[in-house]
C-alpha positions in Angstrom: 146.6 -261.8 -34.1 144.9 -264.9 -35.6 141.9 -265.4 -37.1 139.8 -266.5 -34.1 141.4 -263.8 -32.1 140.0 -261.3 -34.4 136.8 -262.6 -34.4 136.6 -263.2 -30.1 137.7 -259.6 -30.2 134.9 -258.2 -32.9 132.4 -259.6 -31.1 133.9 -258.6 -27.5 133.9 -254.9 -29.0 130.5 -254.8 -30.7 126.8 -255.4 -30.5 124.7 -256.0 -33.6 121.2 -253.8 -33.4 119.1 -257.3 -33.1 121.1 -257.8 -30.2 121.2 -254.8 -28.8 117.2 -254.4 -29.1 116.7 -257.4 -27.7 118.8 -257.2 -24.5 117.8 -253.7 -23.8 114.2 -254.5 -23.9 115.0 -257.8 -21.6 117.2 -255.2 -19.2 116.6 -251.6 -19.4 118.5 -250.8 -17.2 121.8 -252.6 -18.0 122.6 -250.1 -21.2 123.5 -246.5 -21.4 122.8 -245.4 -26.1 124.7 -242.9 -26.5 124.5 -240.8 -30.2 127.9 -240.1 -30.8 127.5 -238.5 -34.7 128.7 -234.9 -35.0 127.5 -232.4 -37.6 124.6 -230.3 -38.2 121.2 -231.1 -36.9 119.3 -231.2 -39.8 121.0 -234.8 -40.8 121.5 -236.1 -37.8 117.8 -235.1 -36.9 116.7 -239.2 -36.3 118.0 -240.8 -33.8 117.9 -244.6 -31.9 114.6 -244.0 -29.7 116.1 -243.5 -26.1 119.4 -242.7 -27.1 121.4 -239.9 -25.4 122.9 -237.9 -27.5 126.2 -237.4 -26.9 128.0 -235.6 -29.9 131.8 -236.9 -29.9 133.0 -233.4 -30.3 131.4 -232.6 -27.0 132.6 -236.1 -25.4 135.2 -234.9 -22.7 133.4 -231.9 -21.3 130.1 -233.9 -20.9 131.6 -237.4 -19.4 130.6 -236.8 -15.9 127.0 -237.3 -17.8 128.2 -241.1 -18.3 127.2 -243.6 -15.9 130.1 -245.9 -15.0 127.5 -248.3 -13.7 126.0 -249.4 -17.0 127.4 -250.9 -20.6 127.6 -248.0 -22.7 126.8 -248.8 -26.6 127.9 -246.0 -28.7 126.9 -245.4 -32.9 127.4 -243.5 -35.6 125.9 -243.0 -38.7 127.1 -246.3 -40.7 129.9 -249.0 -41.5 131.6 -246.6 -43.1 132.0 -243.7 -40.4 134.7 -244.1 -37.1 133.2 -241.7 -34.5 131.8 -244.2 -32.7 135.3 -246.5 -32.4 137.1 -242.8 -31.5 134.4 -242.5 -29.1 134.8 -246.3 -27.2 138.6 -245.7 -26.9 138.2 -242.3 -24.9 135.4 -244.2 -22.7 137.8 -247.6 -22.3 140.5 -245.2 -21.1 138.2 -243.5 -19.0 137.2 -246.8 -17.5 133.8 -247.7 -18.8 132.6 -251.1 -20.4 131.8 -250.2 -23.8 130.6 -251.9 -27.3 130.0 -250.1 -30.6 126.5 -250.8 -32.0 127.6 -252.5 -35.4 126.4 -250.8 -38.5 125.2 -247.6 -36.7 121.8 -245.5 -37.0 121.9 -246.7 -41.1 121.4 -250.6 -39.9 119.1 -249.7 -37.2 116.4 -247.6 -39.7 117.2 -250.3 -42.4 116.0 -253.1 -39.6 112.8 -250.6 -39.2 113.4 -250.3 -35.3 112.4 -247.8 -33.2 113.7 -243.9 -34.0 112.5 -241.0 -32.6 113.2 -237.3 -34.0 115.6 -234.8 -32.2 115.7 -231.3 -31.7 119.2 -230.9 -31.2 120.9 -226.7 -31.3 124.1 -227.5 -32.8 126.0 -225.4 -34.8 126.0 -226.3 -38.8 129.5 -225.3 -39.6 130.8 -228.6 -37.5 131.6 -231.0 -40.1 131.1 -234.6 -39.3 134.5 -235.4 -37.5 134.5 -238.9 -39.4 
């Protein structure tokens, strides 16, 4: 793969939170969030405002909760972390259009966008699955 191939395909395969805020508030409708982070609730307690959350360890028992009608943007927690990526490859071979939302829930707080707190019932022994 060249260089320009790399870079068609990057930006083909994600979304950057500016973007993402932007075209979500233009068409509602168009995107399904999902919160793909695993691990205990007390850290993963803030989330994307509207997001479903979707914990990647729960991913193939809950994908009839997926519409196949929409773009489906899933995150993580940061650059560093590849839930999310694990996460688009089951929904691509699952048949659903899907982009990761670059930089995860760490670029959307350090943008200041809008978050909303969670009561998620998870269990704290599940590590992060990074």
């Amino acid at each position: 793969m060249n260089t320009l191939d790399y870079f068609k395909a990057r930006l083909e395969a994600t979304i950057s939170p500016m973007d993402y805020l932007r075209n979500a508030q233009a068409s509602p409708k168009r995107y399904y969030l999902i919160d793909v982070r695993n691990g205990p609730e007390h850290v993963r307690s803030i989330t994307i405002k509207d997001a479903n959350i979707i914990p990647q360890q729960e991913l193939q028992e809950r994908l009839h909760e997926i519409p196949k009608d929409k773009e489906i943007i899933v995150y993580c927690w940061d650059v560093w972390c590849n839930t999310a990526a694990k996460v688009a490859v089951l929904l691509l071979e699952h048949g659903y259009k899907v982009k990761e939302l670059t930089g995860g829930i760490a670029a959307w707080r350090e943008m200041d966008f809008p978050i909303s707190e969670s009561s998620l019932d998870l269990d704290s022994s599940k590590n992060c699955g990074c």
